[in-house]
N, C-alpha and C positions, 0 to 999 in steps of 0.2 A: 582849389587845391585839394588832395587827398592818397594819404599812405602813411603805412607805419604800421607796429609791432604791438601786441598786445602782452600785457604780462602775466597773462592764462595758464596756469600751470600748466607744463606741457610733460606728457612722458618721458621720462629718462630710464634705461633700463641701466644699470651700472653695478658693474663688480668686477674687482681689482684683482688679478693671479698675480703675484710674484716670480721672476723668474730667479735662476740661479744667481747665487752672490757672486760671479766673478768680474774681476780687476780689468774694466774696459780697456785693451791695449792703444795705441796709439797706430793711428792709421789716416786712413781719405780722411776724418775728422777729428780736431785738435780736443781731447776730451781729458778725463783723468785728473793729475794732481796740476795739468800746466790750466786749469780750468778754476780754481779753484783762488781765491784772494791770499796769498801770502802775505810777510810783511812788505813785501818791495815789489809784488805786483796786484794788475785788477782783478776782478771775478769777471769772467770770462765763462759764456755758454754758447753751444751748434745749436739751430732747431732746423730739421728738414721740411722744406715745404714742397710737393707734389704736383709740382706747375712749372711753369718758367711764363711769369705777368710780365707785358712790357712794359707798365706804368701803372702807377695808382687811379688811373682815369679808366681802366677797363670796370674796378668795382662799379662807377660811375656810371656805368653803360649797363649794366645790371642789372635787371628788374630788381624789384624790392621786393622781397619775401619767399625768392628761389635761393638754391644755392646756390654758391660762387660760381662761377664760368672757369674763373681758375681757382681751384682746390687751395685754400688755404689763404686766399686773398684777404678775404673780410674780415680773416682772424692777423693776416699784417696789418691790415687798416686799422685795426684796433690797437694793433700794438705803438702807430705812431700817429694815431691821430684821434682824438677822443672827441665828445659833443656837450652840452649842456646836463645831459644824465644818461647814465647807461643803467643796464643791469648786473645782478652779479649770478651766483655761481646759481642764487635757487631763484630767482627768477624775480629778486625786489629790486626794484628802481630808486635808487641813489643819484644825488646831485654831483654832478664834476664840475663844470664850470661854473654852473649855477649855483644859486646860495639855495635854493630848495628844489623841491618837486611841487608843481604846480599839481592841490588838490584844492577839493571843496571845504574840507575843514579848516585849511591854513588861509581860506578865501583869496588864493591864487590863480583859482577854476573856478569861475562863475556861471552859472546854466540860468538864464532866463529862461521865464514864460512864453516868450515867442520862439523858440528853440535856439535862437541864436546866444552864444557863448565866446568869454573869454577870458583867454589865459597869462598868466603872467609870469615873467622868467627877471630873477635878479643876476646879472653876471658877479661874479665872486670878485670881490677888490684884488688887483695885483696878477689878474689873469691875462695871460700873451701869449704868442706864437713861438715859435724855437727859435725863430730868432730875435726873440724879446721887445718886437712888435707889439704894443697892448692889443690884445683879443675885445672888442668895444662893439654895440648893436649896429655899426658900418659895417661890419662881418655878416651879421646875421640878415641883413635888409638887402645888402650883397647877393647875400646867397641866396635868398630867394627870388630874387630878379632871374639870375643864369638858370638857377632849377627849374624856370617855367619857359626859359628860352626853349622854343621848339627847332631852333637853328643851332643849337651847341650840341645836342646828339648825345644827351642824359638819357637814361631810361625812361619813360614816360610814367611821370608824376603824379597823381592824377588828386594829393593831394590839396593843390592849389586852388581847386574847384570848390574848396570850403571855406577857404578863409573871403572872406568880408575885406579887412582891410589890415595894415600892422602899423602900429607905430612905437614910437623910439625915442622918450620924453627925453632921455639923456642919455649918455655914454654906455650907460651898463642895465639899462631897466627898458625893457622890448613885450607890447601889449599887444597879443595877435585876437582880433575880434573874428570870429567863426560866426557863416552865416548860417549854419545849418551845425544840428548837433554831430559830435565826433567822438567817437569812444576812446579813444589814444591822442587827444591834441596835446597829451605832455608829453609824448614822445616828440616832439617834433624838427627839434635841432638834437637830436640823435644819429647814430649809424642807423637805427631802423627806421628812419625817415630822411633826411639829408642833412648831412656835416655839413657844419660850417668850411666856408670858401675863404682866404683870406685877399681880404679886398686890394688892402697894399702891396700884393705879389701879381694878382691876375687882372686889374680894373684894367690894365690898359689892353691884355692880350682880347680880354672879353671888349670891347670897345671897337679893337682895332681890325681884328682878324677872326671874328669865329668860326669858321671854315676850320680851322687849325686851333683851338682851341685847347682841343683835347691831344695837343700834337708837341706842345708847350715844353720844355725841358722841366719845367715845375715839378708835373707828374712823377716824374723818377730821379734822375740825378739833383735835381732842387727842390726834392717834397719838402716842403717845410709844415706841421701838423701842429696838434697842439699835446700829443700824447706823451707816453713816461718816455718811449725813446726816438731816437732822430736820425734820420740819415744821416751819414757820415761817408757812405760809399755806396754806390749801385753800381753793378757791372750784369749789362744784360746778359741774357742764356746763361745769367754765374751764381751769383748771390747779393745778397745786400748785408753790410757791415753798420751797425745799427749802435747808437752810444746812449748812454742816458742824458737825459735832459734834466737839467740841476734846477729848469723853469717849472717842470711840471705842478700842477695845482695840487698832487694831493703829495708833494716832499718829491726827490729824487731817490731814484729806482736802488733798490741793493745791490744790482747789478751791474755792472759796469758796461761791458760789450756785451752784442748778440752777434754775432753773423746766422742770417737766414741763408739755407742754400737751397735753389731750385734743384731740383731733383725730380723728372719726368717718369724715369725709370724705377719703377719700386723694388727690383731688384738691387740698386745701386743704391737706393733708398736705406731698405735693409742693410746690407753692407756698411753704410755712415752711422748706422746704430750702434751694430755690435762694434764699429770698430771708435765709439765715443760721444757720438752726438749724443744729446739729453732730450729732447719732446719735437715730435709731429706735432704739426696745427692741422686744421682742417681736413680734407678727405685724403689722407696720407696711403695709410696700406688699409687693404679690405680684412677682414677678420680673418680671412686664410692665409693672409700672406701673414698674419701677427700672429699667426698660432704658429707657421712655421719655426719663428724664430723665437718666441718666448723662453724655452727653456734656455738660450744663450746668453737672453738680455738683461743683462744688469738692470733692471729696472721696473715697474709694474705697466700695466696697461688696465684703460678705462671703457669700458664698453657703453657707449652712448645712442640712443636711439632718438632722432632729431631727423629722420628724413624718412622719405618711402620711395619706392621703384615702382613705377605704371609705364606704361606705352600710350605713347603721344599718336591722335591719330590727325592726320590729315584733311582739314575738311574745306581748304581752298582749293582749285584744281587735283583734286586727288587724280590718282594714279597707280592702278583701279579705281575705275569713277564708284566700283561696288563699296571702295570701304566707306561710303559714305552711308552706307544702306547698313541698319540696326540690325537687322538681320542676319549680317555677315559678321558685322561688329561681333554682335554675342556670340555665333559660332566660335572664332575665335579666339576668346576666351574660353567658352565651354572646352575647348582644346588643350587646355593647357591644367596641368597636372601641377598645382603649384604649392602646395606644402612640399611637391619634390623638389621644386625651386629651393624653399627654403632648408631645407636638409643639405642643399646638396653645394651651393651658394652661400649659405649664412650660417653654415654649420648647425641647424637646429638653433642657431639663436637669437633667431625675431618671429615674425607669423606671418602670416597671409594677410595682406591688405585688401577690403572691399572696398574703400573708400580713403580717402586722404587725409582724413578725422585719426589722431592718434587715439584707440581703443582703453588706452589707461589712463586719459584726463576725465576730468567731469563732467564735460559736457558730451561726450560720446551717449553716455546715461539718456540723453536728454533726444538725442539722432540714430538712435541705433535702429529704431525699429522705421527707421523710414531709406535706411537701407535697402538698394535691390540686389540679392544677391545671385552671381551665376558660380556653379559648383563645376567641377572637371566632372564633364560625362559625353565622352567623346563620340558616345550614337546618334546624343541632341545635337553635336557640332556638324554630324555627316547629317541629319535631318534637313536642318536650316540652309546648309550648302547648295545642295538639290534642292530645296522649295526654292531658291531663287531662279533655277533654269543652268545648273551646272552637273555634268556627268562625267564621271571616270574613265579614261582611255586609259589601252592597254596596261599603262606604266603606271598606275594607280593613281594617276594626278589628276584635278579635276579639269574641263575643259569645256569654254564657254558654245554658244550656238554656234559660231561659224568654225571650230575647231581651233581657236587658240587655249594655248595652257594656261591656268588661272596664275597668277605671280605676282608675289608681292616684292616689295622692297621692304628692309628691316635696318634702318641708319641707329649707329650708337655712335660714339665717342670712344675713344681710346683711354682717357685723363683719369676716368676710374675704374678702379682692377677688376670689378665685378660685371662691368659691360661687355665686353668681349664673351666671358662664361656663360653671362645668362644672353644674350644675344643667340648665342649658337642654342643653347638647351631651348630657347622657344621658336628658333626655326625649324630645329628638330620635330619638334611636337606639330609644328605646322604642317611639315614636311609629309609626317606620318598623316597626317588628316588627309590628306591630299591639295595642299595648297603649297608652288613650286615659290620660296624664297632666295630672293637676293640679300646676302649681308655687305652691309656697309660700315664697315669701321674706317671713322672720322679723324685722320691725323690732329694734332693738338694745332696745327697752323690755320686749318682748312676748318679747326672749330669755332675760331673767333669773327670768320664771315656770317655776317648776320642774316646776310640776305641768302645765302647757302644753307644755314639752320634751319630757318625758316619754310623753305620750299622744298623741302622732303616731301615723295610723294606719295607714301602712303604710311608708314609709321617711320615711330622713332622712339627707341629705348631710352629713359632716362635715368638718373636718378635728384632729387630737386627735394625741398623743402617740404613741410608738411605742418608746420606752427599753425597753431590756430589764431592768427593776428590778421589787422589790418591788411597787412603787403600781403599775407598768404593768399586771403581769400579774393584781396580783391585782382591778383592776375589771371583770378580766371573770367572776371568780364570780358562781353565786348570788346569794348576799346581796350583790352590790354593785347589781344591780338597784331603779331610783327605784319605789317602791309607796307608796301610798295608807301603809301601815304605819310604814312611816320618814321620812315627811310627804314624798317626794320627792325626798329627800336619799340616793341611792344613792352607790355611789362609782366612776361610769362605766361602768357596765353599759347603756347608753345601751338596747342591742336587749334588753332584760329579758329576755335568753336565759337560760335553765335549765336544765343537764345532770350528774346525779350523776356521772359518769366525767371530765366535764371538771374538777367542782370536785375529786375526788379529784388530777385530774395534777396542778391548780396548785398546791392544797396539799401535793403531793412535792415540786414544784419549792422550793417556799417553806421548804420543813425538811430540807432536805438539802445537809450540806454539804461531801461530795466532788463534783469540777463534774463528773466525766465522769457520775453517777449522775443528776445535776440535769438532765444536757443529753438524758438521755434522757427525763426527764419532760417536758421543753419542749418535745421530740418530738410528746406524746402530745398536749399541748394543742391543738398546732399542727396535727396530724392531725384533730383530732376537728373544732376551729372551721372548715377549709377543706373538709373531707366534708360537715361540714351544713350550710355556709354561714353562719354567724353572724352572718354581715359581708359585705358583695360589698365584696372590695380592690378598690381603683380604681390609686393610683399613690403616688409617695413624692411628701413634698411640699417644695419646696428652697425658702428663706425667705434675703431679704436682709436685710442688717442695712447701712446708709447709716451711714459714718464721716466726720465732717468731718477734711481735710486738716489743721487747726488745733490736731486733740488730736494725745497722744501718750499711750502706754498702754494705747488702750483696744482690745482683742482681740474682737470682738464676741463672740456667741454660744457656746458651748465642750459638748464633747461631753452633758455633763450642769448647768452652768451657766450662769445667764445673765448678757446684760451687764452688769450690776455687780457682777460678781465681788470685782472688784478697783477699785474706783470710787475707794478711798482713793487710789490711786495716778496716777487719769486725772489729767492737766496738760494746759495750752494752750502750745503754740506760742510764743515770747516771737518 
């Protein structure tokens, strides 16, 4: 077994504009004074989310350590289902379920001499399900049965390949022995490894049907979680009407109701703001759409930088068989003129990414100079083009030996605002080099085939995670590659790249637990991916989080968690 979240400090860039103090009217969204707890009614809040999920079973399908598939997902998931310990706003890990955090000095984390290790989790007395099911280690022994099921059609796990053995002396106290050392095994019944399953709702679906598992009415209109709130209503392509839960472990939420509304469109998005909603979760609107509308917004917005934008290349059947060729690769980037990206996409407010390493934590200190960097110098790109055996026709495009035109294909998604913009600006720049583009913008329907994602054939714009953690680093192995073999379900290896030296660095990185020994292995990964290109980095990517003026509480987005951290504790304004 193997995956999970590190709690490495990671970059946040953040700072709050206030916009105009005006009097949110009432409109597409129930906001204002009918939002607010009087004597004779509840506190009642909107949050927009940027997606339309069919069910809680997509986060599930997820690789570990990308971003959500659907924008905003993993910050619902949090809001109604929690794990044994999360993190909070700066990046410390706190018990939920659990009576502690399994370390070394509380001798809950045990590291033998022969490197094998283990850890121990006490569940908290009086801990249950929302529907007051006791939460007991049947759950936890549960869940990890189904999470290594390779016939249920989870994202592929890969943490299971470490543990040794578990056991579960009683009700509430769960001893997981690791045969190989683990730098994160106290994350491990976490969202940044796998939640708890509850056994008493799914043993029999898992038993009887797994084929259809993940097809279960559970997932969405019967989620039943262990978090501060609870379904109460799901209405697909609508929203979810969400109440608090008076079980929750850490007291019942201030909150009374939430209705989440899917919201595709960020236009329409916008719109639910100004006309009353209180807080976006997850990849909401892009910095430009939230600049537009700030000076209207009753409320601040949080500028967070928690992800980066590169281009996914293709190295299964490619299509140009060239972009497999390093050569071409670099051109390609040398093509692109990318602090104008950032100017022009990110309002001047993130930078250029050469690597995936966020440049303001500590360990970058430690990998920088094993960076390989290629600059915009579009004479090197026309160089490299022609050293391979390609020349210009009439029309300025380049054109291979029997007179075809070179062309690429260029696949994004639609789900986030800044795809579309930066999709066209670096076909553009392609275009100008002389290499003839196809843009593919991915309906939001046609984004959740896996096996469609997957078999793009020659790039693919993203935008995805960049944590320096377990799940980050380790989807760019091998085996985290989507094939035909694991139905699809890799675990973010998007460019199905394959390098035994690379998978040897990650896995040093992943089992060593002196940091200066580690940070040289993060060297080596980082050297290998930027030498061959695995990825053309494009830039870091800074994401608003829209806070209505009316909560109090609510911190948005946090180095490694998301908005509903701490949700038990958001309140309205009186």
């Amino acid at each position: 077994m193997h995956v999970a979240k590190s709690l490495g400090s990671l970059a946040m860039v953040a700072f709050i504009v206030t916009g105009c103090a005006t009097t949110p009217s009432r409109g597409a969204v129930d906001g204002g004074a009918d939002g607010a707890r009087s004597a004779s009614g509840p506190k009642r809040m909107t949050i927009g989310l940027r997606g339309d999920p069919p069910s809680m079973a997509r986060e599930r399908t997820n690789p570990s350590g990308s971003v959500s598939s659907v924008p905003g997902l993993d910050a619902l998931q949090q809001l109604l289902h929690v794990g044994l310990v999360h993190a909070n706003y700066h990046g410390e890990l706190l018990p939920l379920l659990a009576e502690n955090v399994p370390t070394v000095d509380n001798g809950l984390w045990q590291v033998q001499s022969d490197g094998q290790m283990v850890t121990t989790w006490k569940i908290k007395e009086g801990a249950s399900w929302q529907d007051g099911h006791p939460f007991t280690t049947d759950d936890l022994l549960f869940t990890l049965s189904v999470d290594q099921d390779p016939d249920v059609g989870f994202a592929r796990n890969n943490v299971h390949s470490l543990i040794d053995h578990v056991d579960a002396p009683d009700a509430r106290t769960v001893v997981v022995t690791w045969s190989h050392p683990y730098i994160e095994a106290d994350l491990l019944f976490s969202e940044e490894v796998v939640l708890p399953l509850p056994k008493h709702l799914l043993e029999r679906a898992y038993t009887e049907d797994k084929a259809n598992f993940l097809g279960v009415p559970y997932w969405s209109s019967e989620y039943v979680g262990t978090g501060p709130f609870k379904v109460r209503d799901w209405v697909l392509d609508s929203h979810i009407v969400a109440e608090a839960n008076p079980k929750y472990i850490l007291g019942r939420p201030r909150i009374d109701e939430i209705e989440v509304r899917f919201i595709q469109d960020p236009t329409t998005l916008a719109a639910n703001l100004l006309s009353g909603a209180d807080l976006t979760i997850g990849r909401a609107l892009s910095l430009d759409q939230a600049l537009q509308i700030k000076d209207q917004w009753n409320g601040t917005w949080v500028l967070t930088t928690r992800a980066w934008t590169p281009i996914n290349v293709q190295f299964v059947n490619s299509n140009p068989a060239v972009v497999t060729n390093l050569r071409f690769r670099q051109a390609m980037l040398h093509a692109l003129d990318r602090q104008q990206l950032v100017d022009s996409i990110m309002a001047g407010q993130s930078q250029i990414s050469y690597t995936w390493v966020n440049p303001s934590i500590p360990e970058y200190q430690a990998i920088q100079d094993s960076i390989v960097k290629y600059d915009f110098d579009i004479r090197r790109a026309a160089q490299l083009v022609e050293g391979l055996g390609y020349r210009k026709g009439s029309d300025g495009y380049y054109l291979d030996g029997s007179g075809q035109r070179l062309t690429v294909e260029l696949r994004t998604t639609v789900q986030n605002a800044i795809h579309p913009p930066t999709t066209a600006a670096v076909a553009n720049a392609w275009e100008q080099l002389g290499v003839g583009v196809d843009q593919n913008l991915v309906s939001p329907q046609l984004a959740q085939d896996r096996e469609y994602r997957a078999q793009f054939p020659a790039f693919e714009l993203v935008q995805t995670g960049n944590t320096l953690t377990s799940a980050g680093i380790r989807r760019y192995l091998s085996t985290s590659a989507a094939l035909p073999e694991n139905h699809f379900a890799g675990g973010g290896n998007n460019s199905r790249y394959s390098n035994p030296d690379l998978d040897e660095a990650i896995n040093r990185y992943l089992t060593t637990i002196p940091k200066s020994e580690r940070n040289r292995a993060l060297a080596q990964v980082v050297n290998i991916q930027t030498s061959q290109l695995s990825m053309l980095p494009l830039f870091y990517s800074t994401e608003p989080t829209m806070v209505s003026n009316r909560l109090k509480n609510v911190t948005g987005r946090g180095d490694v968690a998301n908005e509903p951290w701490n949700a038990e504790e958001w309140d309205i304004v009186s």
